[in-house]
GUBAFI-90441 format. One line per 2 residues: number of its first residue (from 1); for each residue z, x, y of C-alpha. Coordinates in Angstrom, 3 decimals. Each point is the difference from the previous one (the first is absolute). Example, Ala and Ser with C-alpha at 12.3 -4.5 7.8 and 13.67 -1.06 7.14 Angstrom:
! GUBAFI-90441
1> 7.800:12.300:-4.500 | -0.660:1.370:3.440
//
This chain:
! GUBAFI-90441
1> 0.000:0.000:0.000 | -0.802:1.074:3.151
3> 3.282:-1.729:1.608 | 2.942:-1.313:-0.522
5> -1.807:-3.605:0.683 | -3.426:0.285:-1.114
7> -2.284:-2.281:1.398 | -2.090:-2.164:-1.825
9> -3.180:-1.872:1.537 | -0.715:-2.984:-2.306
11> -3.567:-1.676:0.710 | -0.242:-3.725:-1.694
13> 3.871:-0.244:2.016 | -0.116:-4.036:0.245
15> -2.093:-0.681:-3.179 | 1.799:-0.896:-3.358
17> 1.050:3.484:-1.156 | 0.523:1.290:3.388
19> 2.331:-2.859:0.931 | 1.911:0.678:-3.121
21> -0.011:3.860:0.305 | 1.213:0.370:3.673
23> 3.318:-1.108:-0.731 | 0.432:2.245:-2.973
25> -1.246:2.977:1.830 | 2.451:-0.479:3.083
27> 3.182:-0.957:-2.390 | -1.053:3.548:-1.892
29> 0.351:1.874:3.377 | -3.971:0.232:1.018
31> -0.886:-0.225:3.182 | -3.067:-2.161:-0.284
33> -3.054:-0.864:2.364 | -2.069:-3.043:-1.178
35> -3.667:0.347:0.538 | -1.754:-3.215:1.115
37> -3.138:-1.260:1.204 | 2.542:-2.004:2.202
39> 3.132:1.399:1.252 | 0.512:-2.727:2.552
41> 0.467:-2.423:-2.295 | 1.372:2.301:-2.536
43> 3.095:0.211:2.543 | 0.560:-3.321:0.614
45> 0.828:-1.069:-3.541 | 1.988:3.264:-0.394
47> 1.389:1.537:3.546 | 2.209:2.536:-1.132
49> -2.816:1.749:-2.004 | -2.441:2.725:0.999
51> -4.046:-1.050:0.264 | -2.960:2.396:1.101
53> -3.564:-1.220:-0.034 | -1.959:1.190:-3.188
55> -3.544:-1.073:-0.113 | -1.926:2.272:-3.044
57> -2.983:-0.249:1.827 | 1.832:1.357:3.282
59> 0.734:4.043:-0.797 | 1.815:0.327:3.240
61> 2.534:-3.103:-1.024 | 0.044:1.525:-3.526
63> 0.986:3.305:1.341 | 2.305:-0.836:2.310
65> 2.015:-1.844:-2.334 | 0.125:2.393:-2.752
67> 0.773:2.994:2.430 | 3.709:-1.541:0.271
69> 0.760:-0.177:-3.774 | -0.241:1.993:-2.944
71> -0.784:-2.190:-2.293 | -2.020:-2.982:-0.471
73> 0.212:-3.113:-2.675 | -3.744:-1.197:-0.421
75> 0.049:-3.928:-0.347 | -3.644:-0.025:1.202
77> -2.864:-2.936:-1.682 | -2.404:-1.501:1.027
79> -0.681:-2.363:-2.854 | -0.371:-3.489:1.826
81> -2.362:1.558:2.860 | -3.139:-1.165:-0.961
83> -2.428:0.902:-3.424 | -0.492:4.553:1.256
85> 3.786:-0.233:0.228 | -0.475:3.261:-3.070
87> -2.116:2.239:3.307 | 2.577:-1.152:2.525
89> 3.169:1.285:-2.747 | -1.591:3.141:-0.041
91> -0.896:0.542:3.485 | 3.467:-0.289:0.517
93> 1.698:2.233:-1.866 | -2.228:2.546:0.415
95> 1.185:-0.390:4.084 | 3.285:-0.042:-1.116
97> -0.169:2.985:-1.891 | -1.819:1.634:2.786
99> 2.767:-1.036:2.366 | 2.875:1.132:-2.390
101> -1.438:3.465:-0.722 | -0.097:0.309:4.195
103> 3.156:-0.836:0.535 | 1.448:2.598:-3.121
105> 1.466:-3.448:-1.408 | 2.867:1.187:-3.266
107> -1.079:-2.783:-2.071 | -1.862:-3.664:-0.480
109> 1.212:-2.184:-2.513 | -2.940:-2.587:-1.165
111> 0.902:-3.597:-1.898 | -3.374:-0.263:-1.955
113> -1.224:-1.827:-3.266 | 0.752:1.256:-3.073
115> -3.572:0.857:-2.315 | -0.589:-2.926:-2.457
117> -0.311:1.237:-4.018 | -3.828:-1.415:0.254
119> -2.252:-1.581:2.661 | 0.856:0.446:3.700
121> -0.438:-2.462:2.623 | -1.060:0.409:3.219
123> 3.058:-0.088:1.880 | 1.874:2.424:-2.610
125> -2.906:2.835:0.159 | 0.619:-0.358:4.023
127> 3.221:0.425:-0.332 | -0.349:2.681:-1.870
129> -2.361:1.832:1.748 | 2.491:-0.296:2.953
131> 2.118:1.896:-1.948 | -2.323:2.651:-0.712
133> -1.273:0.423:3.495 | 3.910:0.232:1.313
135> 0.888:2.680:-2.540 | -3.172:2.131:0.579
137> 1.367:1.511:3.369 | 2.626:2.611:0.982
139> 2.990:-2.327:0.084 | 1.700:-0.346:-3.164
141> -0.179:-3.992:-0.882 | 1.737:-1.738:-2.852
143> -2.576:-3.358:-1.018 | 2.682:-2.537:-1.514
145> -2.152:-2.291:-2.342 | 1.104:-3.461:-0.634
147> -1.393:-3.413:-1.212 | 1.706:-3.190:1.086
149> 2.801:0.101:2.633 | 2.461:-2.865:-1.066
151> 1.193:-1.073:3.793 | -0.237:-2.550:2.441
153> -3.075:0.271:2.141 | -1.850:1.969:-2.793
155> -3.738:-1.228:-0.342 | -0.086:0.558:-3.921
157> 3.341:-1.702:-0.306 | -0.667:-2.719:2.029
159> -2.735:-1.065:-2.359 | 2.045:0.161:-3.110
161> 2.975:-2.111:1.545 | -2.502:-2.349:1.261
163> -1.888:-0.663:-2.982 | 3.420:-0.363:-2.002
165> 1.126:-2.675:2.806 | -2.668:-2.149:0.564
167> -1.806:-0.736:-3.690 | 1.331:-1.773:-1.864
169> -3.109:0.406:-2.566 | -0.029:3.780:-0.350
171> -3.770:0.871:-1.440 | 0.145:4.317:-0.936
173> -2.713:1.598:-0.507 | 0.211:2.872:-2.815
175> -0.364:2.670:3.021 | 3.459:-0.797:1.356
177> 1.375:1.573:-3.783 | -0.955:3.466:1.809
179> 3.811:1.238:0.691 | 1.039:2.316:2.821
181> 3.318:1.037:1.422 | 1.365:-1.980:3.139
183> 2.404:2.183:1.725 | 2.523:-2.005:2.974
185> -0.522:0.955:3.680 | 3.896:1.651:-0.183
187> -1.453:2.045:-2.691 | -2.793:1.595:1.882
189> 1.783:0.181:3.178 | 2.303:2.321:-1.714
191> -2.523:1.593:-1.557 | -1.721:0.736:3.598
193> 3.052:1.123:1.411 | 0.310:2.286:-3.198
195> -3.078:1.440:0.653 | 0.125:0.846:3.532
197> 3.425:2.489:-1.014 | -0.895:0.968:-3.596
199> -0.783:4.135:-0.672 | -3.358:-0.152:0.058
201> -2.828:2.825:-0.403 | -3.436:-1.144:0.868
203> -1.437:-3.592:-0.477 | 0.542:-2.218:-3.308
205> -0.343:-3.269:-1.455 | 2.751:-2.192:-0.799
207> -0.079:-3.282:-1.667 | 2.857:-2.663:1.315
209> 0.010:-2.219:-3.441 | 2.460:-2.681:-0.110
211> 2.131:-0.351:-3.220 | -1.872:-2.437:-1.655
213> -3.667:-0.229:-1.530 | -1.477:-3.694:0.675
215> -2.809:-1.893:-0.404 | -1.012:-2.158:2.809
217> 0.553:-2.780:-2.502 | 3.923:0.885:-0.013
219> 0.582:0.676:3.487 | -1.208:-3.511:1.155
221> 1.870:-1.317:-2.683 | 2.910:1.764:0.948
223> -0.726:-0.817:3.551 | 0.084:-3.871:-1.102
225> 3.087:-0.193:-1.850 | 1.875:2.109:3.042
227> -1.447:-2.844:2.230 | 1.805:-2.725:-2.905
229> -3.658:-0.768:-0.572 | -1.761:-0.697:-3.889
231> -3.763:-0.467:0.536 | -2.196:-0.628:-3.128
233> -2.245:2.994:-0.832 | -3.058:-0.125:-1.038
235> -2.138:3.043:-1.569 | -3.840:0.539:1.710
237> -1.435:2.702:-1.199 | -3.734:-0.252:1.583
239> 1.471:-0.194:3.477 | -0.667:3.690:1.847
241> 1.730:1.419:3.291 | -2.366:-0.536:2.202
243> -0.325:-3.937:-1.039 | 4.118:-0.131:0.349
245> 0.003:1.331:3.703 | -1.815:-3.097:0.827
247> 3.155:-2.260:-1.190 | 2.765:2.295:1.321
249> -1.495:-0.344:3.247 | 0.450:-3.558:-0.448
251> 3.560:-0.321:-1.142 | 1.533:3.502:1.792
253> 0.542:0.986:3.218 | -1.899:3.129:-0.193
255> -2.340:1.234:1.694 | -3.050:-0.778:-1.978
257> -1.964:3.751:0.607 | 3.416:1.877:-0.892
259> 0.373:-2.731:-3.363 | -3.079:0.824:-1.227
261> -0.055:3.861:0.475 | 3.648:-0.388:-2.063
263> -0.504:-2.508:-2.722 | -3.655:2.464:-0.843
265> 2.582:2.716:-0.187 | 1.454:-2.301:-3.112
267> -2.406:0.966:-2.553 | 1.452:3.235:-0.986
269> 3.484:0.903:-1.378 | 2.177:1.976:3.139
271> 2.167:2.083:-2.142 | 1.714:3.249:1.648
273> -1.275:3.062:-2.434 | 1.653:2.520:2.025
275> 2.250:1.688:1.915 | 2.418:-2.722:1.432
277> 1.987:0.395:3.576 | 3.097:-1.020:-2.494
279> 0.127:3.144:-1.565 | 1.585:1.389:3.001
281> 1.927:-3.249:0.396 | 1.661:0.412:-3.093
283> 3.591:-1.972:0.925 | -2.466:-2.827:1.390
285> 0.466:-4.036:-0.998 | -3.190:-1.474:0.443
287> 0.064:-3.434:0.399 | -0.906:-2.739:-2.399
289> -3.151:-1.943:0.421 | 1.990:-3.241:-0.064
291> 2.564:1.138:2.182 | -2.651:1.330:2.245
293> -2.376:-3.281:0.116 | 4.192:-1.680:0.686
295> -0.277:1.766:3.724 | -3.109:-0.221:0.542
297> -0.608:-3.547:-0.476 | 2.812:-0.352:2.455
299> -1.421:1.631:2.476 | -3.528:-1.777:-0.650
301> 1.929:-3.261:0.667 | 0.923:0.906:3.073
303> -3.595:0.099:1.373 | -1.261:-2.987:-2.193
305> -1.313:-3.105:2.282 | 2.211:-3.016:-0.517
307> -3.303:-2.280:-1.288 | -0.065:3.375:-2.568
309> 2.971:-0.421:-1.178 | -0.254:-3.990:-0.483
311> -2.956:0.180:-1.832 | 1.383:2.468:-2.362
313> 2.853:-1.902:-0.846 | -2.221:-3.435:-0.616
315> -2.120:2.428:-2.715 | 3.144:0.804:-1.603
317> 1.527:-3.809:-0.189 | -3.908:-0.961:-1.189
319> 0.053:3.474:-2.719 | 3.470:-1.083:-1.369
321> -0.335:-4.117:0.067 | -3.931:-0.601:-1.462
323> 1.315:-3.835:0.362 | 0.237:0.473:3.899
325> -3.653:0.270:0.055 | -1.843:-2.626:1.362
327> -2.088:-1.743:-2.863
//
């Protein structure tokens, strides 16, 4: 460390992860400037917190935040922005890495997507490719891979807890079997704030697996019951990704470019295969994925409309009284 305080700029600041991680970085002693395309507004919601202007296609904002820190948390997509968001991911970090090597930046720590054990989608070789371009340059980077984020305001989970609270006729199609390893936003904020202190020599890779292996069968399933909810299930096994995105649009609140870049990332299992971030987190608990989905669909209900909320509860009378239905 460079002082007793290191700074810490962390771009994303008021997006899901950033929201979370903030906190955790200033309880762990950090000082920490969030990087935001709007630091107005940034300050407003949270006054007694530090906000420069970061703009990745403004060098001069990129290097004037990153000459006050000495390290930076990369939080950086650009997934709903339109169908060349891939040329946009890599135009930025190649700035950013420009900008870092300037400013003799100690460290980036990158939250990427972990590789899939067969085809890759779209949005998963971006990511990835972020993470290549970031750990290419001068500054030593650790890329933190993970697959979904169990938390509220988390696009993937979002999906999953509303498709297990709004049908009451569940219809899975045989891609949802592929299993990968949902990890809970506490778990990779500590892992982020592991990574910014941990001994490190040169770049590396380092998945952030969470303690279970599931299919996307069992985690809406699981999602269901936490919500007190039993929908009938029904098998499909000619329905593909790309036809599904079309129907999750429909019944979710996500936004339909970012649903379909994640449910094509589906097809594949998303197993971790190598070195994990928990090896050098030995003493860790991670969290349980029905303990995790607990908190985070408590926090999702605190941003669900009212009419949301009514018409979820009239699905679940309807799903658990078939006489209520109107003949």
């Amino acid at each position: 460390m460079s002082k007793a305080a290191p700074r810490v700029l962390l771009t994303g600041a008021t997006g899901f992860v950033g929201s979370h991680l903030f906190s955790a970085l200033e309880r762990e002693g950090f000082e920490v400037v969030g990087g935001t395309r709007d630091p107005e507004r940034a300050r407003t919601s949270a006054p007694g917190r530090t906000f420069r202007h970061v703009d990745l296609d403004d060098p001069k904002s990129l290097e004037a935040a990153l000459s006050e820190v000495d390290r930076a948390v990369y939080l950086v997509h650009s997934m709903g922005g339109g169908r060349r968001y891939a040329e946009a991911e890599q135009k930025n970090a190649q700035a950013f890495r420009a900008a870092a090597e300037r400013c003799g930046l100690e460290r980036i720590v990158y939250l990427g997507g972990m590789r899939p054990n067969g085809a890759i989608s779209r949005h998963l070789k971006s990511r990835l490719a972020t993470g290549v371009t970031l750990r290419s340059g001068s500054v030593p980077t650790v890329e933190l891979q993970a697959t979904m984020v169990v938390g509220g305001g988390s696009e993937s989970f979002r999906i999953v807890r509303d498709l297990a609270a709004r049908l009451p006729l569940m219809l899975l199609p045989r891609w949802l079997e592929s299993r990968s390893q949902p990890v809970a936003i506490a778990d990779v904020v500590a892992a982020i704030v592991h990574a910014l202190t941990m001994p490190l020599e040169g770049s590396t890779v380092l998945a952030v697996p969470g303690p279970e292996s599931l299919s996307g069968r069992d985690m809406i399933l699981r999602t269901a019951r936490t919500l007190s909810h039993e929908p009938k299930v029904l098998g499909v096994p000619l329905v593909t990704p790309r036809l599904s995105s079309y129907w999750i649009r429909w019944v979710t609140r996500a936004n339909p470019q970012v649903a379909t870049e994640l449910v094509e990332g589906l097809r594949s299992n998303i197993v971790a295969d190598g070195p994990e971030i928990w090896d050098s987190m030995p003493d860790y608990p991670r969290t349980p994925f029905d303990d995790a989905v607990a908190v985070a669909l408590r926090e999702e209900a605190r941003e669900l409309p009212m009419r949301s909320r009514v018409l979820e509860r009239l699905l679940n009378v309807f799903s658990r009284h078939p006489s209520a239905h109107p003949s």
